[in-house]
N, C-alpha and C positions, 0 to 999 in steps of 0.2 A: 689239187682240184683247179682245173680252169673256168672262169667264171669271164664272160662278155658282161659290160654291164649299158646298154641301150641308154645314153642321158639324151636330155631336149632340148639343152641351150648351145645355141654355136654364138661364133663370135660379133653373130650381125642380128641376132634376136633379141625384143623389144622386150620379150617375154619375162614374166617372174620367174622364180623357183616355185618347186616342189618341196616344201618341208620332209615329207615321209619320200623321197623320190632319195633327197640329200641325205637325210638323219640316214637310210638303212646302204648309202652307199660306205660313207663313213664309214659303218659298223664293220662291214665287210672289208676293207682296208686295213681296218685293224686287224684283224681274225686273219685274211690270206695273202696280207699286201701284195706284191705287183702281179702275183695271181690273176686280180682280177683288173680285167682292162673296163679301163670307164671312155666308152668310143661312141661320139666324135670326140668328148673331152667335158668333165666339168669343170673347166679350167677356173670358174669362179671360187671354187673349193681350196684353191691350193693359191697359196699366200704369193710366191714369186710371180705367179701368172699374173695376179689382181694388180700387183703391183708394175710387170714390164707392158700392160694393157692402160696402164691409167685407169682402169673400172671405178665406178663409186658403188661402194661395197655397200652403202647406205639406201641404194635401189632397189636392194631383197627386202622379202622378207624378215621384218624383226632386224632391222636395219643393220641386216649384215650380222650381227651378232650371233651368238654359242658355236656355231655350225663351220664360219668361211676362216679359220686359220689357223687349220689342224693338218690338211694333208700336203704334203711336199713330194720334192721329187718327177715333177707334173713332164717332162721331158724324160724322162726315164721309163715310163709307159709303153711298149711297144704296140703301136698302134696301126702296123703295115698290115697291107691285103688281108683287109678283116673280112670283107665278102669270101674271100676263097675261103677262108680259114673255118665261116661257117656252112660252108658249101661242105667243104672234106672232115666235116663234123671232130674237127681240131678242140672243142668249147664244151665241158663236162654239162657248163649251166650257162641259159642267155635268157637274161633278166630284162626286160623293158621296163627302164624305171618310175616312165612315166606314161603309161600306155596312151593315155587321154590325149597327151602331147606330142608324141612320138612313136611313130610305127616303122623306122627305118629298119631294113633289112628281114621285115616280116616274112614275106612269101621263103627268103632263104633261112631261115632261122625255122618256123615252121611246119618245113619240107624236109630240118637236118635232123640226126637221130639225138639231138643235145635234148637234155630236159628243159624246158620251157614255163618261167614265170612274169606273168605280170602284175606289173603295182599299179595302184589305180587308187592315188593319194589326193582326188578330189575331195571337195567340201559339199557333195551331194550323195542321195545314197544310188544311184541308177548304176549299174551293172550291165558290162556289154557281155550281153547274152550270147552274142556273135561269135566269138571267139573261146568261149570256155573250152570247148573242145580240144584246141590249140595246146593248153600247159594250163598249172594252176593259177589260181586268181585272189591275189592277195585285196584287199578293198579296204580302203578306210571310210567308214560312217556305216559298217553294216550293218543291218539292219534285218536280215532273213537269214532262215536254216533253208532257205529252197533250191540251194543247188553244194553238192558234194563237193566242185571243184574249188569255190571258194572261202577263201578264211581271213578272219580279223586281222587287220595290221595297225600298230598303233604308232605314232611320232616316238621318239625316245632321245636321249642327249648323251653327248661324248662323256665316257667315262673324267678326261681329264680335267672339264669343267664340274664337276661335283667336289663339292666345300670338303676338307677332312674331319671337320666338327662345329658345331651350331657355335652360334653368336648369344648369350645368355645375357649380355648387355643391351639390350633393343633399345630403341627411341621410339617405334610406332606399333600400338596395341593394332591398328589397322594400315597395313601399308598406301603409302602414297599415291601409286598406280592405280587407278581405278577403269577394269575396263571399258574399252570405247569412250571414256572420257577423254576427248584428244587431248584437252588442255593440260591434265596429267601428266601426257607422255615428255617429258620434259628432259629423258637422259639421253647423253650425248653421245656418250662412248660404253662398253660392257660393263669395263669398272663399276662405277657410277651406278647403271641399270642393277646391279648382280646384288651390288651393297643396299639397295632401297629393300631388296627380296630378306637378306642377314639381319637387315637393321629392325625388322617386322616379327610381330608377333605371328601375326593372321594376314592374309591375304585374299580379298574378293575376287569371286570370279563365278561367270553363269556362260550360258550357252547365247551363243550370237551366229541373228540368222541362221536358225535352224539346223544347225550343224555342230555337232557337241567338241570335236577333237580341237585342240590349242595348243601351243607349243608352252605359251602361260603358264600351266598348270605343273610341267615338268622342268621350267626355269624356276617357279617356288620353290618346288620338293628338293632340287640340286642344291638349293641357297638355303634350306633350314628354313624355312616360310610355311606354315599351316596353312592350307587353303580352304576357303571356306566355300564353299561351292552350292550354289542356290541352283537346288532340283536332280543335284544328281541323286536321290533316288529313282528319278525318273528314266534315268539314262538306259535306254534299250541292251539287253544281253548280250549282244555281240560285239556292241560298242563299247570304245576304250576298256579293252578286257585286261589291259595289264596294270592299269589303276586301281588301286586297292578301292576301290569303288563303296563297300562297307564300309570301312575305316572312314571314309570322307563324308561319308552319311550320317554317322555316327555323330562325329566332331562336328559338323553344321547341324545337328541337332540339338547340341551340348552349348554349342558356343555360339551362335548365333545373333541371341540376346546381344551382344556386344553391336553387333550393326544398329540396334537403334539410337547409339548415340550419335548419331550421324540422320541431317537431314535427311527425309527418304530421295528424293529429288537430286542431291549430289553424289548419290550414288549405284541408284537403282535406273537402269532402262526403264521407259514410258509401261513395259508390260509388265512386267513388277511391281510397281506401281498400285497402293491400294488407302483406303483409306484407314483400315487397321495398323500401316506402318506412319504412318503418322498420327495417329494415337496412339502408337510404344513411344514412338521419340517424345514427343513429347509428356507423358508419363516417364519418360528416361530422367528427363530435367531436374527429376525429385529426387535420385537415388545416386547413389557413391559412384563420381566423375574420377574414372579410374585414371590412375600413371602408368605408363607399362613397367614399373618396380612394386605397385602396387596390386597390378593385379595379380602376376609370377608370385607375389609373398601370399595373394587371394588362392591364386590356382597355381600349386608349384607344380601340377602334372602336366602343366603344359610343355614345360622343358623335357621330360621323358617322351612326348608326342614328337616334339621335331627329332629327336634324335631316332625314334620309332620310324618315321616319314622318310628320314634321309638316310636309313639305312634299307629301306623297303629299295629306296629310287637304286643304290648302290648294287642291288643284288638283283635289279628287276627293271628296268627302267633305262639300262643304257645299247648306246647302238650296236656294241656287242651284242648283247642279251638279244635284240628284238632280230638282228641278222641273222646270228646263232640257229634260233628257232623256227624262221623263215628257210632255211637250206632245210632243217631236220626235217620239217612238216614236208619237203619238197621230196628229199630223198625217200621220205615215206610212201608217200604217197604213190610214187616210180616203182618203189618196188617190188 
């Protein structure tokens, strides 16, 4: 199978990345390698480029981290007369990985008899209606059953960065990271960040600015980190469909209690924020200031949970798995 893959960034753009533009090109490298042409180039992806460009890989998003030093080979690519190539419908599948970003070579990709999908891996739920007709319409934040053509796509992580077995040794019943707390973000390098995720019982995490999907929540699950996730009951049906979404419901129901020993204020956004959590914390003041050896001999099922967690992320959760499904739904749909 040959696969065009449309990326956004050239070598003179200011622009970020796309998380789900990147995670599902990933995947797809993995599954068909030089199969699939990534054109003009995600040159930031692939480690020798980052490095013969001088890039500061710390510009991305999640400051370069899980994502940018996986795929090699970046001059190996054949990258000529890709206009013809989609002209004489040479291209099984042309993917535009960032539609929102990038619409190069539209009018001939959508005139050619290849099947045609777009990703549309913004942090809103608006859907260009315009184009559905065009090929399918992958979306992340959806939010509606009102059009056939389009389907959930979730962020997902390289199979090679998932841990082989949890950390049973922790030092923190709540991890360090808290987010949106800038002052927090404090890790310099992957290491560092990956180990704060192992070192953790539990890990806080909610929805910011309106938009549920985070890459957060699948660097915990990879590193053995229970997520505690404030409101995903809430989280709309079509969104992050490949997050055990129960299961996180469940355990932020069970284990919750734990956040009020923790000022509400150092940890909660303003809209979280009530005056029932600051009378748990402090009613907390009164009751057993747990150790994380204390609490594991309290609740030894929490160690059955992260191994639960990070074998769900193993079988479900990576850029395989989410590309995998992205061609299938696509082939289907053609057929």
């Amino acid at each position: 199978m040959k696969i065009l893959y449309i990326t956004h960034l050239n070598k003179n753009t200011t622009n970020l990345n796309d998380i789900i533009h990147d995670s599902v090109l990933h995947g797809l490298r993995e599954i068909y390698d030089n199969n699939v042409i990534d054109y003009p180039g995600a040159w930031y992806m692939y480690k020798e480029e980052v490095e013969k460009r001088n890039f500061d890989i710390k510009s991305l998003w999640g400051s370069g981290f899980t994502y940018y030093d996986l795929l090699s080979n970046y001059d190996q690519i054949d990258r000529t007369d890709i206009k013809n190539k989609v002209i004489n419908n040479y291209f099984d599948i042309i993917i535009f990985g960032s539609v929102r970003r990038s619409t190069r070579l539209f009018e001939e990709a959508t005139n050619s008899k290849s099947k045609i999908i777009f990703i549309d891996g913004e942090d809103h739920v608006h859907i260009n209606d315009r184009i559905l007709n065009k090929g399918i319409y992958f979306k992340r934040e959806l939010i509606t059953n009102k059009y056939k053509r389009v389907y959930s796509i979730n962020c997902c992580i390289p199979k090679k960065k998932i841990i082989h077995k949890i950390n049973v040794n922790t030092k923190h019943i709540l991890a360090p990271l808290i987010p949106h707390r800038y002052s927090t973000y404090i890790y310099l390098n992957e290491k560092d960040y990956y180990k704060m995720w192992q070192d953790s019982i539990f890990g806080l995490t909610y929805v910011h600015g309106g938009w549920w999907e985070a890459v957060r929540y699948y660097e915990m699950l990879m590193n053995g980190c229970i997520p505690l996730f404030v409101n995903i009951d809430k989280c709309p049906e079509k969104t992050l469909t490949k997050l055990p979404k129960k299961l996180l419901s469940d355990i932020f129901n069970q284990y919750s209690w734990i956040l009020n020993k923790y000022f509400p204020t150092t940890i909660y956004k303003k809209k979280f924020l009530s005056i029932k959590k600051f009378y748990l914390y402090f009613n907390y003041l009164f009751k057993k200031n747990h150790t994380c050896d204390s609490f594991i001999n309290d609740y030894p099922e929490v160690i059955q949970i992260k191994k639960k967690i990070l074998q769900y992320t193993k079988d479900n959760l990576t850029t395989e798995h989410i590309a995998k499904n992205m061609i299938l739904d696509t082939l289907k749909y053609y057929q």
